[in-house]
LUMGU-274148 format. One record per residue (C-alpha): residue number from 1; chain; x, y, z; residue in three letters. Coordinates in nm, 2 decimals. Layout:
<rs>
resi chain x y z resn
NUM A X Y Z ALA .
...
</rs>
This chain:
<rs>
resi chain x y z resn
1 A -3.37 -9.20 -23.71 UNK .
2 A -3.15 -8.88 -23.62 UNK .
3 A -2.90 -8.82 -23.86 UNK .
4 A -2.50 -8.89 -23.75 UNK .
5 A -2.32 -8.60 -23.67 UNK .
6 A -1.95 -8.59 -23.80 UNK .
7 A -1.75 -8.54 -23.55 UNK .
8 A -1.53 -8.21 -23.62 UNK .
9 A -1.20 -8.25 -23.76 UNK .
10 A -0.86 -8.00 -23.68 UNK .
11 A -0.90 -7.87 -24.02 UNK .
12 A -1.31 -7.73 -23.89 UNK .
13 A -1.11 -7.60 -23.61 UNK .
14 A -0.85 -7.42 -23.83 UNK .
15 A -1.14 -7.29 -24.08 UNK .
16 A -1.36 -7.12 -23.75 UNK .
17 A -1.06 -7.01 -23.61 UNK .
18 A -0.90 -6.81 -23.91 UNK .
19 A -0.57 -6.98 -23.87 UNK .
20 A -0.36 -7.27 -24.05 UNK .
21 A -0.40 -7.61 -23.93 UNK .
22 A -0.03 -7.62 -23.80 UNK .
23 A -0.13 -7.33 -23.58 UNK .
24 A -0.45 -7.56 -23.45 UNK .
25 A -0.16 -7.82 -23.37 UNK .
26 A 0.06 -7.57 -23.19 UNK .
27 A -0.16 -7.43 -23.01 UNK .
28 A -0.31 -7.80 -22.89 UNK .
29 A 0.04 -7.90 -22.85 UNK .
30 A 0.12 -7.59 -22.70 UNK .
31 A 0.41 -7.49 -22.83 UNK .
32 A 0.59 -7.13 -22.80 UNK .
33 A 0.57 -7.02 -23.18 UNK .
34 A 0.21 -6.90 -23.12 UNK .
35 A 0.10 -6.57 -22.95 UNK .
36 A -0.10 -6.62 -22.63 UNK .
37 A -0.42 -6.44 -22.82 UNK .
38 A -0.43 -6.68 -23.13 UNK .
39 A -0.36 -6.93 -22.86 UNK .
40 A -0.67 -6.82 -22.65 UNK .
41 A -0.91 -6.80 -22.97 UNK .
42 A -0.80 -7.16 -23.08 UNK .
43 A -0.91 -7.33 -22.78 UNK .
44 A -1.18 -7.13 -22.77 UNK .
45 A -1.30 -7.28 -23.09 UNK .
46 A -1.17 -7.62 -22.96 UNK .
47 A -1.42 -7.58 -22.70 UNK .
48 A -1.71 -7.46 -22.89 UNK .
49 A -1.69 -7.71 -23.17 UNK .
50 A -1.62 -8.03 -22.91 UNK .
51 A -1.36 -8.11 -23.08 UNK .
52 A -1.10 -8.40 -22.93 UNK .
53 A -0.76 -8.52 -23.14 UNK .
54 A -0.70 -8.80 -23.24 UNK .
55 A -0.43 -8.90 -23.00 UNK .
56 A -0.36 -9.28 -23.17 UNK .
57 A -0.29 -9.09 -23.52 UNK .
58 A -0.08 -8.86 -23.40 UNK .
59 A 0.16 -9.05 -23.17 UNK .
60 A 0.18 -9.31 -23.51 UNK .
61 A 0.27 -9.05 -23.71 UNK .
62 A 0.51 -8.88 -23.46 UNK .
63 A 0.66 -9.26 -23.40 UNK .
64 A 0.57 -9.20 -23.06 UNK .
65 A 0.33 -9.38 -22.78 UNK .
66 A 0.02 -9.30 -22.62 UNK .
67 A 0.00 -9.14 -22.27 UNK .
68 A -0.16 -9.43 -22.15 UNK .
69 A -0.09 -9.72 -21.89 UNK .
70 A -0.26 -10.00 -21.99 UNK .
71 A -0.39 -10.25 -21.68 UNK .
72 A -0.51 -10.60 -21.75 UNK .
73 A -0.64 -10.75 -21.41 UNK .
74 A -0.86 -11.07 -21.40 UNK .
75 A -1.14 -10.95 -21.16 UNK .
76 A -1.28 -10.60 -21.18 UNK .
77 A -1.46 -10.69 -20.88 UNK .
78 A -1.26 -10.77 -20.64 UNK .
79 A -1.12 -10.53 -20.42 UNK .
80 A -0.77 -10.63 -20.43 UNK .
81 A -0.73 -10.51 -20.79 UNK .
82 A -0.90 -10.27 -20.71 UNK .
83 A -0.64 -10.11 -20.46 UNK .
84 A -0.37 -10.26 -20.69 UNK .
85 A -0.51 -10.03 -20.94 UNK .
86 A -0.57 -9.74 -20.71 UNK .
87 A -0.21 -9.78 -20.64 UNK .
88 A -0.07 -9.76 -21.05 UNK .
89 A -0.31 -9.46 -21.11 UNK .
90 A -0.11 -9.25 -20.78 UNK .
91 A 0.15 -9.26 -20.92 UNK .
92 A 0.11 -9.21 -21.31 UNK .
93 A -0.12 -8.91 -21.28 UNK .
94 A 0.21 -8.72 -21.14 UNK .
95 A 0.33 -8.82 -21.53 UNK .
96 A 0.04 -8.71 -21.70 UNK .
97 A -0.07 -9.02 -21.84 UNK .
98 A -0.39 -9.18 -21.78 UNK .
99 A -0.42 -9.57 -21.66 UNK .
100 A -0.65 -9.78 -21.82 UNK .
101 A -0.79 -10.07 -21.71 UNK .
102 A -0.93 -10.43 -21.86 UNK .
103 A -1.05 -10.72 -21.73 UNK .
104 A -0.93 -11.11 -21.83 UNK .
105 A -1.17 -11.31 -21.61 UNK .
106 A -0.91 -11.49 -21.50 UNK .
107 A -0.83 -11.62 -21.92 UNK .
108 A -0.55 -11.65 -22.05 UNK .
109 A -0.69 -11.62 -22.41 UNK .
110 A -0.85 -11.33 -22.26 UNK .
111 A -0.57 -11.16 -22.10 UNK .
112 A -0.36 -11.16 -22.47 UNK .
113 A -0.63 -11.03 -22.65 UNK .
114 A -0.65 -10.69 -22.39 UNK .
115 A -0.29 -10.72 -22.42 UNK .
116 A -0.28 -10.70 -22.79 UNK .
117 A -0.52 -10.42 -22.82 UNK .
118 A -0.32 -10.23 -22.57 UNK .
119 A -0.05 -10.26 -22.76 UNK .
120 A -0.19 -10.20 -23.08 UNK .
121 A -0.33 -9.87 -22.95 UNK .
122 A 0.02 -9.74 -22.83 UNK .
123 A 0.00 -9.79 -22.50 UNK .
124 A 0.31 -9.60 -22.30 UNK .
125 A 0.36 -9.94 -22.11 UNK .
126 A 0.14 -10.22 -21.98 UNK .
127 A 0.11 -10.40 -21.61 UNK .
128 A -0.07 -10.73 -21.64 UNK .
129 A -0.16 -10.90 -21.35 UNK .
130 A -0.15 -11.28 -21.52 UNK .
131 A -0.42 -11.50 -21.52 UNK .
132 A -0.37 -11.87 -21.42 UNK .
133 A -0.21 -12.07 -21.67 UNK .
134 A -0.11 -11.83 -21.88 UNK .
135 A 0.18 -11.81 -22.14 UNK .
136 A 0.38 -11.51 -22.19 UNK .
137 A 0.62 -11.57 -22.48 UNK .
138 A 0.38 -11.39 -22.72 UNK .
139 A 0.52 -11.06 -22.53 UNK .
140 A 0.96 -11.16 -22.58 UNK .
141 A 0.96 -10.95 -22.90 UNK .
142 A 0.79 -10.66 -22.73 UNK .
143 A 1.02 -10.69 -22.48 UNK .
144 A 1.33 -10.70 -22.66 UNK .
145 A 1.16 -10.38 -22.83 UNK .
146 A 1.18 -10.20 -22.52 UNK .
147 A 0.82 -10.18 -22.45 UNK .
148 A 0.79 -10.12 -22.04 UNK .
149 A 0.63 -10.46 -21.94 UNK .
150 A 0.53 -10.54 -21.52 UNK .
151 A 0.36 -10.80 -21.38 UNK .
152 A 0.21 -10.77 -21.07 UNK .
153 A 0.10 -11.00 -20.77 UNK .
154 A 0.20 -11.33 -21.00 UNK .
155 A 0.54 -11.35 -21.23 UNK .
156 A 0.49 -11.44 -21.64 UNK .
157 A 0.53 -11.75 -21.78 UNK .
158 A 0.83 -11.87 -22.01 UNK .
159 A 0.94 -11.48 -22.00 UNK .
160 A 1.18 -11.28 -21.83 UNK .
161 A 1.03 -10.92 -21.67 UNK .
162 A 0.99 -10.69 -21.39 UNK .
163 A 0.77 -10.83 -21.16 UNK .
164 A 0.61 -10.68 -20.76 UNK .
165 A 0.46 -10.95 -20.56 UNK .
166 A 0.41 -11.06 -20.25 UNK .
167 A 0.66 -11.28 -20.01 UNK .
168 A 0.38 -11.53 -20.02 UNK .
169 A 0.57 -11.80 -19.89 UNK .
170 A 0.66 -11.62 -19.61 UNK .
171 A 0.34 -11.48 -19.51 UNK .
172 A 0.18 -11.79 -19.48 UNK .
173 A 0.41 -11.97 -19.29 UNK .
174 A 0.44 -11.72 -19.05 UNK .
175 A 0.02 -11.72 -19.05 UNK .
176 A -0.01 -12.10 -18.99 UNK .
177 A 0.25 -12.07 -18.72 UNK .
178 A 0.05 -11.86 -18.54 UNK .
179 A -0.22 -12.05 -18.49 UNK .
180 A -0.01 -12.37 -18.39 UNK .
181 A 0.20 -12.14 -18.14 UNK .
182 A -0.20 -12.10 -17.98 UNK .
183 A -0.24 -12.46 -17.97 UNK .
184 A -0.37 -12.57 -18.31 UNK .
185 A -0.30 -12.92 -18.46 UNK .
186 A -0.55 -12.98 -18.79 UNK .
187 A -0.56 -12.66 -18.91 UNK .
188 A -0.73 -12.68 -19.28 UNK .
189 A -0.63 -12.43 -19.56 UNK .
190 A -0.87 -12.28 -19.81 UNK .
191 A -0.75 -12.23 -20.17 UNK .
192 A -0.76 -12.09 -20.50 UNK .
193 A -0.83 -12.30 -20.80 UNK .
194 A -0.67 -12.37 -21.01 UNK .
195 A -0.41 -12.52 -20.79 UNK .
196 A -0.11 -12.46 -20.99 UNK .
197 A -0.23 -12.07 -20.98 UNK .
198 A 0.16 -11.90 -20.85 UNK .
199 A -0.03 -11.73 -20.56 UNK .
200 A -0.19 -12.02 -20.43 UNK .
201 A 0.10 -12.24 -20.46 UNK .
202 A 0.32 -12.03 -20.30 UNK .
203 A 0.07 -12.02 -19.97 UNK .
204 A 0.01 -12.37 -19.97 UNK .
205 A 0.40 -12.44 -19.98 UNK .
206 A 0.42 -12.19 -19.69 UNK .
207 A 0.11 -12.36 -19.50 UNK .
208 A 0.34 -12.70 -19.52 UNK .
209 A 0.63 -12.59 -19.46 UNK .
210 A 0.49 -12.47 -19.11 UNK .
211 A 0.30 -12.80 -19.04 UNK .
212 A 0.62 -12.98 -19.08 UNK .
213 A 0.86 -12.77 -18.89 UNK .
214 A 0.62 -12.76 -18.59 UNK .
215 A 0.65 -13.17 -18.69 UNK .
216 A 0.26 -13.18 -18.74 UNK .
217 A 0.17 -13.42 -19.07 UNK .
218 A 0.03 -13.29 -19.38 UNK .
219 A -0.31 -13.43 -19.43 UNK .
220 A -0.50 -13.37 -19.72 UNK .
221 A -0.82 -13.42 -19.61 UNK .
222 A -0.79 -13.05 -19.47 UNK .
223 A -0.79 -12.88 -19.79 UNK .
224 A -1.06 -12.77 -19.98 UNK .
225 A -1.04 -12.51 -20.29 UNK .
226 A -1.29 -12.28 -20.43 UNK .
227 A -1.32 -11.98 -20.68 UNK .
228 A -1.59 -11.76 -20.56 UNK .
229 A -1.73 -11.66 -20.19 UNK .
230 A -1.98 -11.92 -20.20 UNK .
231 A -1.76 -12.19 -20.32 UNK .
232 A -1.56 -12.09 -20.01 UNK .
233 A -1.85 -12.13 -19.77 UNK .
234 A -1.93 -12.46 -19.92 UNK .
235 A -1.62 -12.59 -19.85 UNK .
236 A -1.58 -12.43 -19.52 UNK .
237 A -1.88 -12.60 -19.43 UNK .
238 A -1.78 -12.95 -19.53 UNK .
239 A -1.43 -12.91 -19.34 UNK .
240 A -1.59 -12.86 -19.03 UNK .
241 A -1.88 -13.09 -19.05 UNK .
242 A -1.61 -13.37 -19.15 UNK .
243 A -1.52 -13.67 -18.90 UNK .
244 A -1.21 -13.50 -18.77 UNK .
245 A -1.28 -13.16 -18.87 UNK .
246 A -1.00 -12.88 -18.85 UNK .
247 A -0.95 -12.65 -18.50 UNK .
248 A -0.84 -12.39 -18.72 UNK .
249 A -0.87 -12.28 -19.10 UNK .
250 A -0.61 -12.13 -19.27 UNK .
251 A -0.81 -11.88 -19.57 UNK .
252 A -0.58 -11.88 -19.83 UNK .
253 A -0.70 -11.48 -19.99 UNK .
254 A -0.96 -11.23 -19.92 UNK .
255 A -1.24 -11.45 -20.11 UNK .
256 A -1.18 -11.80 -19.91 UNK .
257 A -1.15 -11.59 -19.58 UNK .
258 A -1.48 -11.42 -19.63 UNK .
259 A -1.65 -11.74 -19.78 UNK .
260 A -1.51 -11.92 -19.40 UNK .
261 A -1.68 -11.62 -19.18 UNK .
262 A -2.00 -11.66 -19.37 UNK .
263 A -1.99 -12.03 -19.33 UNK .
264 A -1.86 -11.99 -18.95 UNK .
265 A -2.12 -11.78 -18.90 UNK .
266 A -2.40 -11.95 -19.08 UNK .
267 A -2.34 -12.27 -18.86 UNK .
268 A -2.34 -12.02 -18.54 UNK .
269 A -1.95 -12.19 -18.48 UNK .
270 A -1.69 -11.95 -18.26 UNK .
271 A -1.47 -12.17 -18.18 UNK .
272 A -1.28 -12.23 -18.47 UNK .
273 A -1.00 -12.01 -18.53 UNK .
274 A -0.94 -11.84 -18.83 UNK .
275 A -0.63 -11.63 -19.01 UNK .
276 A -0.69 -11.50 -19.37 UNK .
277 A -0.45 -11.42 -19.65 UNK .
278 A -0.59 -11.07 -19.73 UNK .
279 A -0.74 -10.81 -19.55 UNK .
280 A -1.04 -10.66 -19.60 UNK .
281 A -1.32 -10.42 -19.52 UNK .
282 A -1.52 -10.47 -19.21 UNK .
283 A -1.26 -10.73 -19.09 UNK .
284 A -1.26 -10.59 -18.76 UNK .
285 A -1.62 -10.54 -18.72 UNK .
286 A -1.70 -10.94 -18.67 UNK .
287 A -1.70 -11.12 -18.33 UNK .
288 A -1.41 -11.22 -18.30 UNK .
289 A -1.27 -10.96 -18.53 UNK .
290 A -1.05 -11.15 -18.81 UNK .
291 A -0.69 -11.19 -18.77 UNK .
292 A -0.49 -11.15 -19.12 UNK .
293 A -0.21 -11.13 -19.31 UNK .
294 A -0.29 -10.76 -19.46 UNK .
295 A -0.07 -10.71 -19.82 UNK .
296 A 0.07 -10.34 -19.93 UNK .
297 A -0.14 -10.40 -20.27 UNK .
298 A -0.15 -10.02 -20.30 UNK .
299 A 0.24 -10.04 -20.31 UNK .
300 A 0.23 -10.33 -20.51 UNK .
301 A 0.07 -10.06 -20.77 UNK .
302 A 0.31 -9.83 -20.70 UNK .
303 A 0.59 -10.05 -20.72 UNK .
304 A 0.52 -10.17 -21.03 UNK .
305 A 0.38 -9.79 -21.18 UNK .
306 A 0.76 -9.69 -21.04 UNK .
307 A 0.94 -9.97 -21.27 UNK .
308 A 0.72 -9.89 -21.56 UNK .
309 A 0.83 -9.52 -21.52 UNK .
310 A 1.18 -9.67 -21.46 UNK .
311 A 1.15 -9.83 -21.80 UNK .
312 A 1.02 -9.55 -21.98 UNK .
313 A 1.23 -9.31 -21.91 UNK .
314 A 1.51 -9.53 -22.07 UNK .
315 A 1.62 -9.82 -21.86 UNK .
316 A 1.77 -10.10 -21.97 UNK .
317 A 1.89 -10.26 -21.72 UNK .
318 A 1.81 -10.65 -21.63 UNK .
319 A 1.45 -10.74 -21.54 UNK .
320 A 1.39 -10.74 -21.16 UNK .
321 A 1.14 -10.85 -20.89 UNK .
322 A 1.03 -10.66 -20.61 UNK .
323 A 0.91 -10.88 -20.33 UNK .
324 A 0.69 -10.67 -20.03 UNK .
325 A 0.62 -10.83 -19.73 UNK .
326 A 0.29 -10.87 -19.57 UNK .
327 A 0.14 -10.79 -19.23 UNK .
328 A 0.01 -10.99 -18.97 UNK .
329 A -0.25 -10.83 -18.74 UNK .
330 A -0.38 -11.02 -18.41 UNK .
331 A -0.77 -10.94 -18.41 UNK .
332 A -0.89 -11.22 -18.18 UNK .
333 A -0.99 -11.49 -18.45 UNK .
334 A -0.63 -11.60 -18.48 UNK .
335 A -0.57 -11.65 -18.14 UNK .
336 A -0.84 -11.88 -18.01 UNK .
337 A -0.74 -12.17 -17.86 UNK .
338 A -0.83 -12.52 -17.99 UNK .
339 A -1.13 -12.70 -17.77 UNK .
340 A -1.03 -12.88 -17.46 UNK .
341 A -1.05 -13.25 -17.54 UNK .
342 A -1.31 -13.46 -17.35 UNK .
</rs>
């Protein structure tokens, strides 16, 4: 077994180097009481030895924070965080601090733990973006501390706190309206689950909402939920091989509107017409290329990396929401017509 090798402390560094250890720390630091050529041998030494500080122990004992941003998303692979991530990390590398990034699988018990250990560690601010069901009163006294706090995509629960999200309502209504304004009547609408998940609910209220002011009724044999792609395709399948199957389908994020073109295309069915919440990549490669309601979700990153900046450099001010609309873009899928009637 190969012996451990200690890991080299600042006092190693101060020993090679000839100098104190305060001087290791200025020069790290690098402050102006040191002269450029002690400076230059230091890090030198730094270098040769590998040695790294101990940035946890010295923002504790300087009563300071780390020059992290901690980033709690609930699916590392889907690209939607993703983006939403790519979007955070723009913006903070400008600040030099470094985003970091954790994974709740969509668990609430999950989610508090990364949470926790974020803050634990020092983190300069943390951006969750909440897993379903979740309850966020755990975070009130970090809050009231003044620790920068933003949620993204979905608001907390039973807390007050910046938020960027999506006008979700909107969006959907004005997707469902497009395809009845090209004719549709049962058009079905693929979902999230859980149900009571603040993304979905806010589509589905947006998909009824434009049923019933085109005076079309609700019926709820035209909804079917899922999780995962295949859970999607499943119950794309069953929609359309139902008695009175939908003209149209309404996919509710990136996931459900991918799991519906594999299904559509699985059962060799073009006629159905499809608008997803989501874009994504390749959307305009299919036949007919998919029509969508495309969110910013690299400004949703941004937005909420700009409030957490906003908070750190000593805001106070009353917790807000910033609300981003989303696109739609005609491909050709949204705009078939429903089949003539016999």
């Amino acid at each position: 077994m190969r012996p451990r090798v200690s890991r080299p402390t600042l006092k190693d560094v101060a020993r090679e180097a000839g100098v104190s250890i305060k001087t290791v720390s200025r020069a790290l630091n690098n402050e102006p009481r040191i002269s450029p050529e002690t400076r230059r041998r230091v890090l030198q030494v730094v270098a040769d030895l590998g040695f790294r500080p101990n940035i946890l122990a010295r923002n504790m004992r300087a009563g300071g924070r780390d020059r992290t941003v901690a980033l709690v998303i609930p699916d590392l692979a889907n690209p939607f965080f993703a983006s939403v991530a790519a979007g955070v990390e723009s913006v903070i590398r400008h600040h030099n601090l470094t985003l970091i990034v954790g994974s709740s699988d969509e668990r609430p018990e999950r989610e508090r733990l990364l949470v926790t250990a974020f803050l634990d560690r020092q983190a300069a601010a943390i951006l969750i973006v909440p897993a379903a069901a979740g309850d966020h009163e755990y975070l009130r006294a970090e809050r009231r501390r003044g620790v920068p706090i933003v949620f993204i995509d979905r608001p907390p629960v039973r807390l007050t706190a910046d938020c960027a999200v999506t006008e979700n309502f909107a969006a959907a209504r004005e997707g469902v309206a497009h395809l009845i304004a090209h004719g549709h009547r049962r058009i079905g609408f693929l979902g999230d689950l859980p149900v009571n998940l603040y993304t979905r609910r806010q589509r589905f209220r947006g998909y009824r909402k434009a049923l019933a002011e085109s005076g079309i009724r609700f019926d709820p044999r035209l909804v079917a939920h899922g999780h995962h792609r295949q859970d999607f395709a499943a119950a794309t399948v069953a929609l359309i091989a139902a008695d009175q199957p939908p003209t149209a389908i309404f996919a509710a994020n990136n996931f459900a509107c991918m799991g519906a073109v594999t299904a559509l295309a699985r059962t060799g069915r073009r006629d159905i017409a499809l608008v997803g919440f989501d874009d994504f990549d390749l959307a305009d490669a299919f036949d007919p290329p998919i029509t969508v309601l495309a969110q910013d979700t690299m400004r949703l990153g941004v937005a909420a990396a700009e409030m957490a900046l906003s908070r750190m450099a000593g805001d106070r001010g009353r917790a807000r929401t910033v609300k981003l609309p989303a696109r739609l873009i005609p491909r050709g899928s949204g705009e078939l017509p429903p089949p003539a009637e016999d």
